[in-house]
Phi, psi and omega in degrees: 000022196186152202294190191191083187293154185195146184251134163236137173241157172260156169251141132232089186304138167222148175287151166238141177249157163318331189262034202261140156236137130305142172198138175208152203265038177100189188141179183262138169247160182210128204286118170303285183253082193279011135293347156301293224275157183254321175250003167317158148272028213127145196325313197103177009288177186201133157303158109333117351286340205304006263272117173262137186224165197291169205070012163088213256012098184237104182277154183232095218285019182266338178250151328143066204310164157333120147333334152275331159297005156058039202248147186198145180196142150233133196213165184246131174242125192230153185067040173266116200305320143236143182298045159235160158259169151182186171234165156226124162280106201291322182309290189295037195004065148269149156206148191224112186250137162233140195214147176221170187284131183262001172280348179245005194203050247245353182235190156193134189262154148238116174294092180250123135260132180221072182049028146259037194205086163074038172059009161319123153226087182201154196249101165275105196288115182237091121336114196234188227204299194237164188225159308319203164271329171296125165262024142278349182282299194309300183320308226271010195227004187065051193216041166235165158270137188220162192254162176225175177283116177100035168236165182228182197232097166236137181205182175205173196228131163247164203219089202248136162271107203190180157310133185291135181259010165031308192287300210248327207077000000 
């Protein structure tokens, strides 16, 4: 009888190799936690890919550090100018895009283990509903998804395999 804030998200876990690019068609990135993370140079935001940190410290969240540096990080990307992720492996010409609704899905998060996290050397792509993740922050800042009585939640995800797209996505 009354509205009903909520977060919904999609996982898509991908194995990642040295040769894995992150790819987005840009956005503001924003540190979930920045004490999980290893490789920001700061909360943020940061344009996309770039992240700058004071002293010139500049990461480039497209590439996919080693598996010994033991580096993990999570953030949320928001303003994203079109709605998808992916990865590309350059070794394999692979590439993998997810696209989504951006009205119902309007952020994404990124899970990066890069073997700092339970020994993970894996990227999880999430399409989200809300920024942060607490969802009294989000409701209170108008950045959940929320339902009224008699509405319904419908949206999609598609998952595309393909030849590496490198440029555009």
């Amino acid at each position: 009888d009354r509205p009903f804030h909520f977060l919904f998200k999609q996982h898509l876990p991908v194995s990642l190799t040295p040769s894995c690019r992150l790819a987005l068609p840009g956005g503001r990135v924003h540190a979930v936690d920045p004490s999980f993370g290893t490789l920001l140079p700061g909360p943020g935001p940061f344009e996309w890919p770039l992240a700058q940190g004071p002293g010139g410290a500049i990461a480039d969240l497209r590439i996919v550090p080693p598996r010994e540096g033991e580096h993990r990080e999570f953030v949320y990307v928001s303003e994203l100018p079109q709605p998808w992720c992916g990865i590309d492996d350059i070794d394999a010409r692979a590439s993998l895009r997810m696209r989504f609704d951006a009205r119902a899905l309007p952020y994404c998060w990124l899970f990066l283990s890069y073997g700092g996290w339970r020994d993970v050397f894996t990227a999880v792509l999430e399409p989200c509903s809300n920024m942060p993740k607490d969802l009294r922050e989000a409701a209170r800042l108008g950045q959940s998804a929320c339902l009224r009585p008699g509405e319904e939640f419908v949206t999609t995800v598609s998952v595309t395999l393909g030849e590496s797209a490198e440029a555009d996505g």
